[in-house]
N, C-alpha and C positions, 0 to 999 in steps of 0.2 A: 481514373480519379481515385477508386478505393488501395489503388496502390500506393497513391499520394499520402491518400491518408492515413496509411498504414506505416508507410515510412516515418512519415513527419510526426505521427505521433512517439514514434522511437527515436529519433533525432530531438528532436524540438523539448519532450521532456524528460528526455533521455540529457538533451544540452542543457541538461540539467538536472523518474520516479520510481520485489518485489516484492513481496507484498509483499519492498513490505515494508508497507510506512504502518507508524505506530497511530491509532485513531483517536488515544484517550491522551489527555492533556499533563502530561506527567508532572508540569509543572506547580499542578496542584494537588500532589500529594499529602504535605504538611499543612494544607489549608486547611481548617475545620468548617469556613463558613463557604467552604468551595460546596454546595447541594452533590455534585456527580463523585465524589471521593471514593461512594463504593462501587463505582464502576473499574476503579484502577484495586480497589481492595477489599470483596463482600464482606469482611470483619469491620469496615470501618461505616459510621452514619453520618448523616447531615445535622448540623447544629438545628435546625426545626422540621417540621413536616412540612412538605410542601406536592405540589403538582406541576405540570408544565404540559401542553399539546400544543400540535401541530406544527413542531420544528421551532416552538419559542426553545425549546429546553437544552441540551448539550451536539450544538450542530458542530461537526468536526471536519476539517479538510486538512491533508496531511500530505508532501511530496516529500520524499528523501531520494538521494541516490548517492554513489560514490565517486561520481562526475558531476560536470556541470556543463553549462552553456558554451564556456570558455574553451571546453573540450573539443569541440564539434561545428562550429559558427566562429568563423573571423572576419575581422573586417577587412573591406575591399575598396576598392575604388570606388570617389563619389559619394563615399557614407554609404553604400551597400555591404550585405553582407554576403559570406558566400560560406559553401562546406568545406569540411578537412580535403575533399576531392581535389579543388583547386591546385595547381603547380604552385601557386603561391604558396600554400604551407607546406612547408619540406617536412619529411617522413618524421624528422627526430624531433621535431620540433610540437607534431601531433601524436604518435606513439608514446614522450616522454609523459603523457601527461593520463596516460590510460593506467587500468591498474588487469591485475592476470583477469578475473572476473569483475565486470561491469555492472552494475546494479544499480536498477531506478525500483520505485515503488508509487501508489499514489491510492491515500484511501479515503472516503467518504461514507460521513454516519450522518444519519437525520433521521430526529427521534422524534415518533409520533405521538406520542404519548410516555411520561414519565410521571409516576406517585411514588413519594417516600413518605412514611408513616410509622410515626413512635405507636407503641402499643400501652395499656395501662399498666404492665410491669416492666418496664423498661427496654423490650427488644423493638427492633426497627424494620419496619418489613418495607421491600419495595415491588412493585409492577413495572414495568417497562416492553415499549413496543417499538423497535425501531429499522429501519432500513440500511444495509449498511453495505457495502462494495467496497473492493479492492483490487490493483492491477499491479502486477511485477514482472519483471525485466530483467531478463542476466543475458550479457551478450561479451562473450570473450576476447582477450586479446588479439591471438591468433586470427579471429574472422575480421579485424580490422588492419592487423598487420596484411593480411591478404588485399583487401579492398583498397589500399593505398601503395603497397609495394606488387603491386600481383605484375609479374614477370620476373623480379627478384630472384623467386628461389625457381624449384623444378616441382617441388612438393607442398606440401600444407597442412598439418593436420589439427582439425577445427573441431573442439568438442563442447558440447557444456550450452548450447542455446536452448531459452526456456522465453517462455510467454504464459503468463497464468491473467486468467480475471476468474472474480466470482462475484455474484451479486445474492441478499438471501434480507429474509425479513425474519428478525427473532421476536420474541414472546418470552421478555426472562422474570420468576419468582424469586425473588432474595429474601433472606432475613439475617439479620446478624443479632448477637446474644452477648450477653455479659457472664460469663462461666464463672469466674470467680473479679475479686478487688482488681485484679492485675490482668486477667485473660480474657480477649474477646476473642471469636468467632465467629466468621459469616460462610455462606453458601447461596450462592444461584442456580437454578436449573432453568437452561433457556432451548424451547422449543423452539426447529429451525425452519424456513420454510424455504429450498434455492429457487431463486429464480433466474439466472443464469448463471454458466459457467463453461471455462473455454481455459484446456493447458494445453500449450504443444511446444513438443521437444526436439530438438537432434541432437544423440548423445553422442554421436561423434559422425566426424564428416573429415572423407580424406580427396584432398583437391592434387590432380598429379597432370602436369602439362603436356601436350603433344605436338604435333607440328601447326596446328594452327587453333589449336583451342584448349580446355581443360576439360579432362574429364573426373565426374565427379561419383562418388559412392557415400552415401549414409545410411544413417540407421535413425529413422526419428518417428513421430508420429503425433496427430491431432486429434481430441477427443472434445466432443461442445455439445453442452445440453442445452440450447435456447428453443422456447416458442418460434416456429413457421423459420428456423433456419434450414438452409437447404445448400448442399455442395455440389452445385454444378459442375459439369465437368466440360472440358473442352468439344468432347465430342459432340455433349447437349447443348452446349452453345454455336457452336461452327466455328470455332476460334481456334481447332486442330491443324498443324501445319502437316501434320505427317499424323500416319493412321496408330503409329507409337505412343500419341499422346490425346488419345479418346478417352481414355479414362484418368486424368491429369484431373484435377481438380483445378477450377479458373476463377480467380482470385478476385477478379472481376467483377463475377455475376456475384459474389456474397453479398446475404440481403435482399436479391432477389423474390426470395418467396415468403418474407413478412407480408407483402400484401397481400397470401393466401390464406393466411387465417379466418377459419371458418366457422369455427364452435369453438365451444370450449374445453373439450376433448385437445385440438391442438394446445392449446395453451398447456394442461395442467398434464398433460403427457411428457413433456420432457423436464418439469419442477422438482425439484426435488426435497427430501424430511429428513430431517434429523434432531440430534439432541448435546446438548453441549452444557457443562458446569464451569463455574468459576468456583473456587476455593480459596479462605485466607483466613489471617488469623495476628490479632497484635498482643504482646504483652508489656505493660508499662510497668518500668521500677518503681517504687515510692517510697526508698528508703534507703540509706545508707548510701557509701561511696558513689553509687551509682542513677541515687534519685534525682529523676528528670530524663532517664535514658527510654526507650521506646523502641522496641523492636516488631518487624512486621514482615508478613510474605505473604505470598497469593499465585496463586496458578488461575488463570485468564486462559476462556474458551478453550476448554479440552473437552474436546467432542468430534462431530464426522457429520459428513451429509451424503447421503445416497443418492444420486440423483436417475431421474426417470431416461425414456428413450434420449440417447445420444446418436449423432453423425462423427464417422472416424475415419482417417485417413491416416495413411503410412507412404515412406518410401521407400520408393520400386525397388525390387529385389537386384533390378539392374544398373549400370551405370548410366551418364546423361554426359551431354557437352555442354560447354558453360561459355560463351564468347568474352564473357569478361566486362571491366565496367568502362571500357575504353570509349564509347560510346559517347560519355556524359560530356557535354560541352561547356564549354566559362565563356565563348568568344561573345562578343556584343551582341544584345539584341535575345540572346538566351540566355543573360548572364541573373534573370531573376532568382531569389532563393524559391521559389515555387518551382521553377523549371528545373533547377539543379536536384532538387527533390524528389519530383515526381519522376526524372533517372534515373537516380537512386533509387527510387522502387521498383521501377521498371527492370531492372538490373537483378535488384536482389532477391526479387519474385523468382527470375527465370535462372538464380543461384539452388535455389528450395524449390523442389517438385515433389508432389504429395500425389497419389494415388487414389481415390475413394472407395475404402469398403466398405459402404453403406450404413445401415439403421442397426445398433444393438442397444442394449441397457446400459447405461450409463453407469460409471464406476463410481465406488464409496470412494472418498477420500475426505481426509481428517483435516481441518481446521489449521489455522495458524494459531499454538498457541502460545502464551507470553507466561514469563514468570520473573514477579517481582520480590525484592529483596532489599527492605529501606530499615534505616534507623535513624532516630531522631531526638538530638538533646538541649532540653530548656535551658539558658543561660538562668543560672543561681541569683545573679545577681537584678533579674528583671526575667519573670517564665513568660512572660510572653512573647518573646523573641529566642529564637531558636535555629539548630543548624541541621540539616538534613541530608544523607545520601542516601540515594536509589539505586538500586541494580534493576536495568531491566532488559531480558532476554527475549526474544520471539525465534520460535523453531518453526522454522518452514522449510527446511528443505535448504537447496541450493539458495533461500530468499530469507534465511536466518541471517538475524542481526545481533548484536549486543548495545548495552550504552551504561554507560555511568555519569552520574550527573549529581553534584552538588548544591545545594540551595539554602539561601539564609530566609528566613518566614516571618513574617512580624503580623500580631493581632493584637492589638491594642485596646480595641474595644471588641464585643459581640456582633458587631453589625458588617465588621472589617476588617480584611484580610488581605495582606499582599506576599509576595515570592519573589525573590527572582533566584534564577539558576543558571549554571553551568555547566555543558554534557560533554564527553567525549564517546562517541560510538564508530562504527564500525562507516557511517559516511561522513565522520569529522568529527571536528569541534563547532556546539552552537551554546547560544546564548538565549536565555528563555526571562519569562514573567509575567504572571498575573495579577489579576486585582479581581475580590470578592466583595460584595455586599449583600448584604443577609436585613432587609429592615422586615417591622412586623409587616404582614400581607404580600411583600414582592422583593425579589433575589434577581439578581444580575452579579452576570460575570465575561472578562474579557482577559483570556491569554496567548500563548505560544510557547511550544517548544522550541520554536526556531526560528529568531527575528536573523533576516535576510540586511547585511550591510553593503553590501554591492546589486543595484541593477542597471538592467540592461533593457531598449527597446527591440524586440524583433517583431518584426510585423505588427508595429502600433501596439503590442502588447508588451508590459514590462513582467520581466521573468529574473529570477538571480540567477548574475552573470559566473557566481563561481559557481561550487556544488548544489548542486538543485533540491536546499533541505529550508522547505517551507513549512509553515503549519499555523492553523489561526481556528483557535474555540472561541466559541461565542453561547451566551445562551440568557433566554428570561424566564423565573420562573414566579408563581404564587405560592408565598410560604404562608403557613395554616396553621400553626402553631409556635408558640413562645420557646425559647433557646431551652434545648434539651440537651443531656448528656446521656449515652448507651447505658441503661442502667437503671437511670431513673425512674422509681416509680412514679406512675401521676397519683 
C-alpha cells in the first residue's frame, strides 16, 4: 500500500508539483491594499495596520511542474483511464511530451498569526507566525525512456532523481523604513523551527541487460529527520528473500514506529533551528522624464536549518538485478488505475535499493531562496492604473526556477485594488489575478498565480489536465487603523 502511495503521489501530481512552487502570491505585487505585500518585499507596507490569526490571514496552496496530467494518464476504454505503461500509448507519442528533467513542486503556508503595525514616525513593523512545507520532484528523461522502452537498448544511463519535503514553523520580525523622499527599506529576521525533512537522491544510475534480467549500479542516498521515523529493513521485518537483502531497507514498514512515540525527547530530537532573513528595498522617481517609475528587489528566505538526529540510507556498494516492469498487467479485471499504480510501485521500489546506515545528526542545509526584481509605472494620464513587471527567481538546487510575469493594477479607491497578470516561467505560461479590499476594521483578499483553463476528472477529483501549475491565496484580515503611507508620521 505505502508503495502505492508513493507512486501515485509522483504520478498523480506529478500528472501534473520541486520545491518548488512559489507560496507568496506574486500577483499582488503592485497591490498596495494587498495587507501580505511585504512578504513578497520587507521594504514594502500595508495601506493600514491590521492583524489576522488562526489561518484567517494569507493561507497559500501552490503546485507547479513542467508536466502535466496529460503527460502520464490517458484515456481508455469505457471512460477509464490508464498509465503511459499501457501498449496503447506508443513510445513517441509519451516520450514526446517529457522534457530532459521533470519537475513537480507543491507548497503550503498557513499562517497563525500575522500583525502589521505603522509606528508614530512612520515605519511599519510586522510579527508573523506561520507553518509552512514544501515538496519537490525531478525525475529524468532517461528513467522514463527506460520504464517504457526497457528491452530497446542493451544500456541506460539514468541520473538526476531527487525527492525533497521540508516542513518547519517560522517566527519572522520585519520593519520597513523610509530613508529618504524616494528610498525605502525593509528587513525580516525569521527564526526557524524544522519539523520535518526528507531529501534523497540517485546521482547517477547505470541499468546494463543480461540474459535474463538487468543489472543495476548507483550511487544515491536518503537522509530524513522526522519524529518516531524508523527504517526498517527487510531482515527486521521477514520480507528477506535471500540473506543479501537483510539490510535493504523495506518500504513497506515506513511509518511503522510513529506509534512509538513516547516522550518528548522523541519528538524534539530529530527538529531542527535555524535563522533566515528576507531583504529589499524600493525607490520611487518623482520627477522628471521618469515620474511614476518605481523600482524594487528583495532577497526572500536566505537562511539554513540544521536539523537534529537523522536515519540515512545509501546504495549498496554492489550491483542488484532488476526483473523489469514487465509484470504490470492492463488485461480486464486488473485494468483499474489503482492496480496499474500500485505496479508501478511495486516495480520501481524493487528498481531503488537503499541500504540502512542508521541514526547520525542530521545535515545543515539552506532554504529555498527567491529573489525578486519588479518595476512599476503610473499611467500620466490617470496614477492610479499602472503596469508592472516582476522578475522572480528561487534557487534551489536541481528545483530552481525562474518566471517573469506582467501585470496591469488598477486602485481606484483606497479600499480597492485589482491585478491581473501574465507569467512566463520555467513550467510555462499562466495567467493570474487578484482582488483586494482594505475597508476600515476588515481586509479580504482573493487571488492566483495560476488560473488552470483545462480539467480533468481522475478518481472523482478534478486536477488540470495539462501542466499541473495551480495556486489559490485567500486570506481575512482586521484592519486597525486609517490608510497610511511608509512615512507618515501620526
Amino acid at each position: 500500500m505505502k508503495k502505492k502511495i508513493i507512486i501515485l503521489a509522483i504520478l498523480a501530481s506529478f500528472a501534473g508539483t520541486a520545491a518548488n512552487a512559489q507560496q507568496r502570491l506574486e500577483s499582488g505585487y503592485f497591490v498596495d491594499t494587498y495587507n501580505y505585500r511585504h512578504q513578497l518585499n520587507p521594504a514594502f507596507a500595508s495601506s493600514r495596520s491590521y492583524f489576522s490569526i488562526l489561518g484567517l490571514g494569507n493561507t497559500s496552496l501552490t503546485l507547479q511542474g513542467n508536466v502535466g496530467v496529460s503527460n502520464f494518464l490517458y484515456p481508455y476504454r469505457d471512460g477509464m483511464a490508464t498509465t503511459f505503461m499501457n501498449s496503447s500509448v506508443s513510445a513517441e507519442q509519451f516520450l514526446s511530451g517529457l522534457k530532459k528533467n521533470n519537475k513537480l513542486g507543491a507548497d503550503f503556508s498557513l499562517p497563525v498569526v500575522s500583525v502589521g503595525q505603522f509606528g508614530r514616525k512612520g515605519g511599519f513593523t510586522t510579527v508573523e507566525f506561520n507553518i509552512r512545507t514544501n515538496a519537490s520532484v525531478n525525475l529524468p528523461y532517461e528513467l522514463f525512456d527506460f520504464m517504457k522502452n526497457i528491452g530497446a537498448r542493451q544500456t541506460y544511463d539514468i541520473s538526476n532523481i531527487a525527492v525533497r519535503t521540508q516542513a518547519y514553523a517560522e517566527l519572522a520580525l520585519g520593519h520597513a523604513h523610509k530613508i529618504t523622499d524616494r528610498l525605502n527599506v525593509g528587513a525580516k529576521v525569521k527564526f526557524l523551527v524544522g519539523l520535518a525533512n526528507a531529501d534523497a537522491r540517485i546521482d547517477n544510475m547505470h541499468v546494463s541487460m543480461n540474459e535474463n534480467s538487468w543489472d543495476v549500479t548507483a550511487s544515491g542516498s536518503i537522509n530524513a529527520s522526522f519524529p518516531g521515523l524508523k527504517m526498517a529493513t527487510k531482515g527486521e521485518t521477514g520480507t528477506a528473500t535471500d540473506p543479501s537483502e537483510n539490510n535493504e531497507v523495506d518500504f513497506d514498514a515506513l511509518g511503522d514506529g510513529f506509534d512509538e512515540i513516547n516522550s518528548a525527547k522523541d519528538i524534539f530530537s530529530s527538529m531542527g533551528y535555524g535563522v533566515a532573513f528576507d531583504l529589499g528595498a524600493s525607490y520611487e522617481f518623482d520627477s522628471g522624464l521618469l515620474e511614476g517609475l518605481s523600482l524594487s528587489a528583495s532577497v526572500l528566505d536566505l537562511g539554513f536549518i540544521s536539523w537534529g538526529k537523522a536515519v540515512s540510507a545509501t546504495t549498496g556498494s554492489n550491483s542488484w538485478t532488476f526483473d523489469g516492469f514487465d509484470e504490470i498487467s492492463f488485461e480486464s479485471g486488473e485494468n483499474s488505475l489503482s492496480e496499474q499504480i500500485n505496479s508501478l510501485g511495486d516495480s520501481f521500489s524493487d528498481l531503488l535499493k537503499f541500504e540502512r546506515q542508521g541514526e547520525s545528526k542530521g545535515k545543515s542545509g539552506m532554504l529555498a531562496c527567491t529573489v525578486n526584481v519588479g518595476a512599476e509605472y503610473e499611467m500620466p494620464f490617470y496614477r492610479n492604473l499602472s503596469v508592472g513587471v516582476l522578475s522572480s527567481t528561487r534557487i534551489a538546487g536541481p528545483y530552481s526556477h525562474s518566471e517573469g510575469r506582467l501585470s496591469v493594477n488598477v486602485e481606484p479607491t483606497d479600499w480597492f485594488g485589482f491585478s491581473t497578470s501574465y507569467g512566463i516561467s520555467t513550467f510555462g505560461s499562466t495567467w493570474g489575478a487578484v482582488a483586494s479590499f482594505s475597508f476600515p476594521g476588515i481586509g479580504l483578499f482573493i487571488g492566483t498565480d495560476t488560473i488552470p483553463l483545462r480539467l480533468a476528472r481522475i478518481n472523482s477529483v478534478s486536477v488540470p489536465y495539462g501542466k499541473l501549475n495551480l495556486n489559490l491565496n485567500f486570506g481575512l484580515s482586521f484592519n486597525i487603523s486609517k490608510v497610511r503611507e511608509l512615512g507618515e508620521r501620526k
